[in-house]
Each structure stands twice: as C-alpha cells, then as structure tokens.
N, C-alpha and C positions, 0 to 999 in steps of 0.2 A: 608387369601388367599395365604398362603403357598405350597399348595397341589403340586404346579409345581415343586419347590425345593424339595419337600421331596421326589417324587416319581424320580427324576431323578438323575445321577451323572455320571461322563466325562468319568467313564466306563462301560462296560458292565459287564453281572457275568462275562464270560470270559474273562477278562481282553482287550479286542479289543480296540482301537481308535474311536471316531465317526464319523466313514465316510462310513459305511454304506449305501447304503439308505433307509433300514427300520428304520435304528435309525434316519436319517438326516426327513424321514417324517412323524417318532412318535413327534420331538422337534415340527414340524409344528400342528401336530395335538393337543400337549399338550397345544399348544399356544394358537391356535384355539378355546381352549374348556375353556380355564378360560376366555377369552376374550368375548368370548359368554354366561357364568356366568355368569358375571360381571355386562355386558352391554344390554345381554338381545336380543343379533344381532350378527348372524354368520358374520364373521370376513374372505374374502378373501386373500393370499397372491399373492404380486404383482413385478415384478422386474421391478428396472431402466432401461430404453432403451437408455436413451440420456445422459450419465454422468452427469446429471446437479442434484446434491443431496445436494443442499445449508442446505436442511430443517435437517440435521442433523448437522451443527454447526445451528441452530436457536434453536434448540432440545438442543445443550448443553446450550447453553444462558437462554431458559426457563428453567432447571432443575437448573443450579446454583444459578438461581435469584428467585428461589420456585414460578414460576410464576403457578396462578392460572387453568391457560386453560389446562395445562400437570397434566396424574395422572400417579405416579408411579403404574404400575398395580401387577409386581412382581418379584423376583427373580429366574434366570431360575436352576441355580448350585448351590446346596449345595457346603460350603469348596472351594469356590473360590471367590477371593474378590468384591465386587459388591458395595462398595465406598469409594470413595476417598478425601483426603484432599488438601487444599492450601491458600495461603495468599490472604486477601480481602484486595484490594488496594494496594498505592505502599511508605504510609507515615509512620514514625517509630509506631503509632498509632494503623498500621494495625495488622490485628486476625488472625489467622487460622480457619479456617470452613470446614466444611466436606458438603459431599453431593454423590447421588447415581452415581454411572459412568454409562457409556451407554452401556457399556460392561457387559456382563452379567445379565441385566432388559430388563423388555418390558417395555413401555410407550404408553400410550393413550391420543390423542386429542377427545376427547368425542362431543363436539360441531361439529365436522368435520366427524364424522366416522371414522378415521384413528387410527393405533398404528403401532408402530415402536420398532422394537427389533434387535439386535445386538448380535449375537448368538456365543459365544466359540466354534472354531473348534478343535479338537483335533488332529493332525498330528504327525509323529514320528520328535523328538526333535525342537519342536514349537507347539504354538496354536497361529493359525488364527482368524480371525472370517467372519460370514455371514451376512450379511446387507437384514434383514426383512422387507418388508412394507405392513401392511394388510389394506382393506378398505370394506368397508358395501357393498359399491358397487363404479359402474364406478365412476357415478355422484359422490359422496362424494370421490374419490380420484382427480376427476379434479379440482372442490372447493378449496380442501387444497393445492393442488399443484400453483394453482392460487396464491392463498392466502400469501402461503409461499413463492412466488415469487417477490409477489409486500413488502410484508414483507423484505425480503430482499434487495431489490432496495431500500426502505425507510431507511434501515440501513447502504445501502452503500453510502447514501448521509450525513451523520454524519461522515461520517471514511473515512480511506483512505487503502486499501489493497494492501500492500509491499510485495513485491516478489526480494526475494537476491536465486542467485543460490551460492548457498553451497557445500563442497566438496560431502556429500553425499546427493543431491539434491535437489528441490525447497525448499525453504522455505518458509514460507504464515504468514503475521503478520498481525491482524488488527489493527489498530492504528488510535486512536481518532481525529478530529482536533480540538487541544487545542484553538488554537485562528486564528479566522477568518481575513485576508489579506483584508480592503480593495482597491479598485482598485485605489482609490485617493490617496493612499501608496504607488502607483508604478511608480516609476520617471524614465519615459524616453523620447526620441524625440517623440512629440505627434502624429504626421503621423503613425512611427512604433506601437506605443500603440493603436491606433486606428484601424489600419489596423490587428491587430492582435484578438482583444476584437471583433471586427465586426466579423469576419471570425467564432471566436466560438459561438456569441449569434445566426448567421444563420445557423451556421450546431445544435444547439440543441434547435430550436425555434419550437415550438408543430405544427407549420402551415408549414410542409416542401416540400412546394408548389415548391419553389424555386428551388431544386436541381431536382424534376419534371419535372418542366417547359424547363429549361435550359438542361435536360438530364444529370445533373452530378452526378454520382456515390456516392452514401453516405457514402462519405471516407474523411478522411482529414489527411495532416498531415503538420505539421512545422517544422523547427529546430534553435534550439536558438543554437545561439554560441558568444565568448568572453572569453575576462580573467577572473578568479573567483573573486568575491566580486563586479560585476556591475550590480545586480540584479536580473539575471535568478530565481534563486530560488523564491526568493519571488513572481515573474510576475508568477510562473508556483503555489505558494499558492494561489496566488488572482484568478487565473483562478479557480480552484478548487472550494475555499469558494462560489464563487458567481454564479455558472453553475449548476443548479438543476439535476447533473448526479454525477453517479458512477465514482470513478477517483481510479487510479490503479498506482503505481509506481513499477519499474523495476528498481532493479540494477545491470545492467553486470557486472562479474566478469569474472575472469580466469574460473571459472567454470562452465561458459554458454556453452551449448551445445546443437543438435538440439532437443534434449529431452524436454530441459527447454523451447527453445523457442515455439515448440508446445505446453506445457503446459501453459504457459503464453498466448497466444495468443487463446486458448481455453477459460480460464479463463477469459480474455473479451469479448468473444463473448456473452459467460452467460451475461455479465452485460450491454451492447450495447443497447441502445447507451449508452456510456461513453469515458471516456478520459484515456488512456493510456500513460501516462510518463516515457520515460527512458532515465533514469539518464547514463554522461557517455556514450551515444555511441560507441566515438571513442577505447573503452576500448574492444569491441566487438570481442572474439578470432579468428585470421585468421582461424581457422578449422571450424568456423559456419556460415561464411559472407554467403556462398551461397547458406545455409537451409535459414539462414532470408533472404536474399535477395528474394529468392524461397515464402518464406512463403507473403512478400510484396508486390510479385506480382501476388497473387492468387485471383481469383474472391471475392470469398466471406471472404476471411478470414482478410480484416479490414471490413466488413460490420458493418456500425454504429461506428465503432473507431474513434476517432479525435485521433490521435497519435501527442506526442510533444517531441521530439528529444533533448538535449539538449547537448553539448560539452565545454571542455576549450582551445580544442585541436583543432579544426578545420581540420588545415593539416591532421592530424591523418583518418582524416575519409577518406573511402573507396569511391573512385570518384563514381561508380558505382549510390551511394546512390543520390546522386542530378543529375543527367547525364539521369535520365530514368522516364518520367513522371508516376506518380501514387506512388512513393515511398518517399518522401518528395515534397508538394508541391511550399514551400516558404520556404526560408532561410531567416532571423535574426536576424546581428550582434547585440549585444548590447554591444556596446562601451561603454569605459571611459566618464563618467558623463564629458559635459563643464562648465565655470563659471557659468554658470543659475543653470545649473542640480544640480551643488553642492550645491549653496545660497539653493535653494529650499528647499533642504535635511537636508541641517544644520539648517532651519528654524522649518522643518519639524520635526526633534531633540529634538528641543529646545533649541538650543545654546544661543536665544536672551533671557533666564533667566538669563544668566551666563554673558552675554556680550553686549555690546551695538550694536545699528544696525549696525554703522560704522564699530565695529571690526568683526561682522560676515561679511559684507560684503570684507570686507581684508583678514579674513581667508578662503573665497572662492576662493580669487586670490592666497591665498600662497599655495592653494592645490592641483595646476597643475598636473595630471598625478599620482592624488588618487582614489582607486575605493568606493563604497560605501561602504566597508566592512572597510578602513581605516577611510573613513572618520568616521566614527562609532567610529572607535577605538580613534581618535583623541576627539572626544566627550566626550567619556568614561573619557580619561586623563584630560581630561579639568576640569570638573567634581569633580573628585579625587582630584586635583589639589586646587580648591575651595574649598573643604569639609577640606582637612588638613592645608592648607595655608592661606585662604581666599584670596588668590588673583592668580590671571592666568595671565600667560606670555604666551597669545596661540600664540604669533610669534616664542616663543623659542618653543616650543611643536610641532608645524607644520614643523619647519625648523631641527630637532632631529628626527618625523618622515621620513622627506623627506631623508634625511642622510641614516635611514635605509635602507630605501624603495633604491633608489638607489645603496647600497652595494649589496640588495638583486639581481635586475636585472645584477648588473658587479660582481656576484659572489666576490668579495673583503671584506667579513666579516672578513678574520682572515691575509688580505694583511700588514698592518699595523705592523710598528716592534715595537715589545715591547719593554719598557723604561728597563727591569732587564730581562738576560737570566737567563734560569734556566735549569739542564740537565747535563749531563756528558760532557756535550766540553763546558761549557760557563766557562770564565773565558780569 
C-alpha cells in the first residue's frame, strides 16, 4: 500500500512548492482513492468548525500505545521522515522506541468510518502542514466525534492539564495524578472545609436542579488565600482526586497575556464542566487585569467552570477581583493551623511511632505559629534524628526550628556577629 508515496513528492516536475490547488486537490484525491482501496468506502473530507480537535492528541496516544482500533493506512511523501523516536518512561530502566508521527501518514478508525491525515505543506523557507478529516458519511463522523469526546473526558479525569504561559507561549502538559488526596487528609477549621467541599459536590452533582431552581448561573468560583505551607495545595489535590470532572491548572507568569488567557479559558470550556485552578493569581501582569477581568465577566465564558483562585499574597490582588459579584464568589483564608489543627496532623504523621502521646501532645504546644509545611519538616527531623541516634530531643528540634523560623520573619539570618573576622580590615 505504497502507491501514494510512490507516485507523489513535495515537488512538482517544475520544481513549484505545493500550494497549488490542483496539487493541494490531487493530495485529497490520492487520499481518497487508497482509503476507498482499502476499506471498500468512499472516504469524504471534512473541516473543523469549532477548534475543539482533542481527537488528534487521542490519535497520538493510540499510535504510540499501537492501540488496536487505529491502522496505519500509509505514507503520503517519499524522502521525508514519517517516524519518530523517544524514551518510554521516565526510570533509568527506560528504552527508546520508535513509532509513526502524524505528520506525513494517514490513519484509519475503521470501526468509526473516519481517518485522519496530516498533510506536509510546502511554503517558501518552511513546511506547514494541513489537518485532514475524512468520514463515510455525517453519521459516522458525529459517532466518533462523540466518541472521542467522552474518550477524552474519561482521560481528563485521570490527569490533570497544566497550562504555564511561556516566553514563547502556552504551554500544555498532561500530567498524571500519581497519588490521590483524600479529603480526610485535609486539616482545616471544619465549617471552612465544609462549606467549601459542599459548594463543589453541588455545582458538579449530575441532578443540577439546584442552580435551576434557585436561577443561579452555572458558574462558581472561590479564592484560597494564606501563607504558603497551610494547606491550599493539598485542599485544591483533594478537590481534584475526588470530583469526577476535568481539572485544569494555570500558572501565571510574567508571560500571561490576553492571548493566553483566551486560550486557557477556551481550553475549559472544551472540558466544562470542570475545575479550573490558578495558581498564583496575585502574580497576574498589570497589562492583562482588564482582558481577565473582561474575560470573568462575560456571559458564557465561565459556563460550567468552578474556577479556584488561590494566593500567598493576598494584598497583592487586584480589589477589582472580589468587589464585583460573578468574579470570585467566596474568599478563604486558611490560616496557621491552632493547637488542635497541629495534634491532629502530627498524629496524622505519625509522630506517635517515634514518640509518646504526652510528647506529641507538647510538641503541638511548642509549635505555635508553624505551618503545615514545617510542621512536616519538624517530622522529617524527628525521624532522622531516631534513625541515626535512636533517640529524639523533639523540644531541642522544635525550639532550633522555631529560632529559624523567626530570623526568617525579622529578616536577622546573618544579624549575628561573628566570633573570627575575616577580610582585609579585620584585624
């Protein structure tokens, strides 16, 4: 099933580019005719109308994973390369493996009608390319597009899709989630826990009678703020793990711009309902406040978003953002863990292997005005401490901590005079 490679190539006898459209609709017609070979069924081409072209990263997924359902049908270019290699996995164990690219092949879902090719454009100093979708008929391309839809909803409930703007623009990562957050994990004042976990299982509850009934808009959004290390993170893992939606994180940088933000905000609506987190607000460039703000307060464009805001910075943020109903609905702090919140955590730990209940509950009292990220770290040491000494002085530990921690708030790490000057004037 060569015939399509053999008989074509990126020139003409004249040496021209192809961008013709006799040449641009002999590719389609070559395509057409081996497809109908093949399979036995004229083969229509179809273009995207709505951007929403998920089914070609699902199309790389099945060719790299030599899934069953996709047949490689053929390669379109002689002399131009048509696959590619790279590392499976990410442990020293891992291979290199090769596999076709999308780039110069057509591909067939046989079971669907459909195939899909990616066609080499030849331009003067660049090659582009054209994104092909042929189908049997209507019916068999609204099946797969279905198909490939809820395919990929099923996939975005495993993953989590990061979005960092870059110097040269969006970035897209899918990233697994390696270990599931549960919500019994998430130590805060139980009113705010509550009131927050409630808020999401009712905007993503399948019976959404509620926001009906009541006339409220299928929008939501929160915003966590705090010092870093009192739990945001993890409270916005547990939401994730346990909400049978799409969840999407955003990190502002210097390099957001209204470009990004309409691409990001696109990019959930595809997935909606879902949960959209961005990390970092307050970090949001003064050049783009009033395209997001703009973009927050548009009819449809948080349609189905729960949006979760999250800061360390508080002050930082743009008054604007809480001052105007429809663009964060609730704000919460999450405070420095109190004596409870810490017992809990260091219990939660497992400090009481290493310690008796008496000293855990002492070492909750010595760790006034620690956040959970310390107190961790104080565990760590405790730990450490046992494994090489066998024995723990966790009052010297907490009280060395606490030393730090406080130079670090009065900036006074390096106040302290040194016992030996060293330098050209000591002496």
């Amino acid at each position: 099933m060569n015939q399509l490679a053999a008989v074509m190539s990126p020139r003409g006898g004249d040496g021209r580019f192809l961008t013709a459209f006799a040449e641009y609709a002999y590719v389609l017609e070559r395509i057409q005719s081996v497809l109908e070979e093949r399979y036995g069924k004229h083969f229509e081409p179809y273009v995207s109308d709505d951007g929403k072209e998920d089914y070609w990263e699902l199309l790389e997924q099945d060719v790299k994973s030599d899934n069953a359902q996709v047949d490689f049908v053929i390669r379109i270019f002689d002399h131009m390369e048509s696959r590619a290699f790279g590392m499976e996995g990410d442990s020293e164990e891992s291979a290199y493996r090769t596999f076709p690219t999308l780039r110069n092949n057509v591909f067939a879902y046989p079971e669907w009608g459909v195939a899909l090719a990616r066609v080499p454009v030849f331009r003067p100093n660049m090659v582009s390319v054209e994104d092909f979708v042929f189908a049997v008929d209507d019916d068999s391309l609204r099946k797969f597009m279905d198909h490939s839809r809820q395919r990929r909803r099923d996939l975005d409930r495993r993953q989590v899709t990061v979005f960092t703007d870059g110097p040269h623009g969006m970035m897209k990562e899918l990233s697994p989630i390696t270990r599931m957050v549960d919500r019994e994990e998430v130590i805060m004042k139980e009113d705010v826990k509550t009131n927050i976990y409630r808020s999401i299982d009712q905007f993503f509850a399948e019976d959404r009678s509620f926001f009906q009934d009541f006339q409220i808009p299928y929008k939501r959004g929160i915003l966590l703020y705090g010092k870093p290390g009192n739990g945001k993170t993890t409270l916005v893992k547990s939401i994730a793990g346990s909400v049978k939606a799409p969840v999407a994180y955003w990190q502002i940088t210097e390099h957001t711009c209204s470009d990004s933000i309409q691409e990001v905000f696109q990019a959930a609506a595809t997935m909606a309902p879902m949960i959209l987190v961005i990390e970092d607000i307050d970090s949001m460039p003064e050049r783009a406040r009033s395209y997001f703000l703009n973009i927050l307060d548009g009819a449809t464009s948080k349609e189905g978003i729960f949006m979760i805001g999250t800061t360390n910075y508080p002050e930082k943020i743009d008054p604007a953002l809480m001052n105007r109903a429809g663009r964060f609905d609730r704000a919460y702090e999450i405070k420095l863990p109190d004596a409870e919140l810490r017992l809990i955590y260091l219990r939660q730990k497992g400090l009481g292997k290493l310690l008796t209940e008496e000293q855990v509950r002492t070492t909750a009292k010595l760790t006034d005005g620690f956040t959970f990220a310390q107190l961790n770290e104080l565990y760590v040491s405790a730990a450490l401490e046992w494994h090489y000494e066998r024995t723990i002085d966790i009052e010297k530990l907490a009280k060395a901590m606490k030393s730090d921690l406080h130079k670090g708030q009065t900036f006074s790490w390096m106040k302290e005079e040194p016992e030996v000057k060293v330098g050209f004037l000591a002496g």
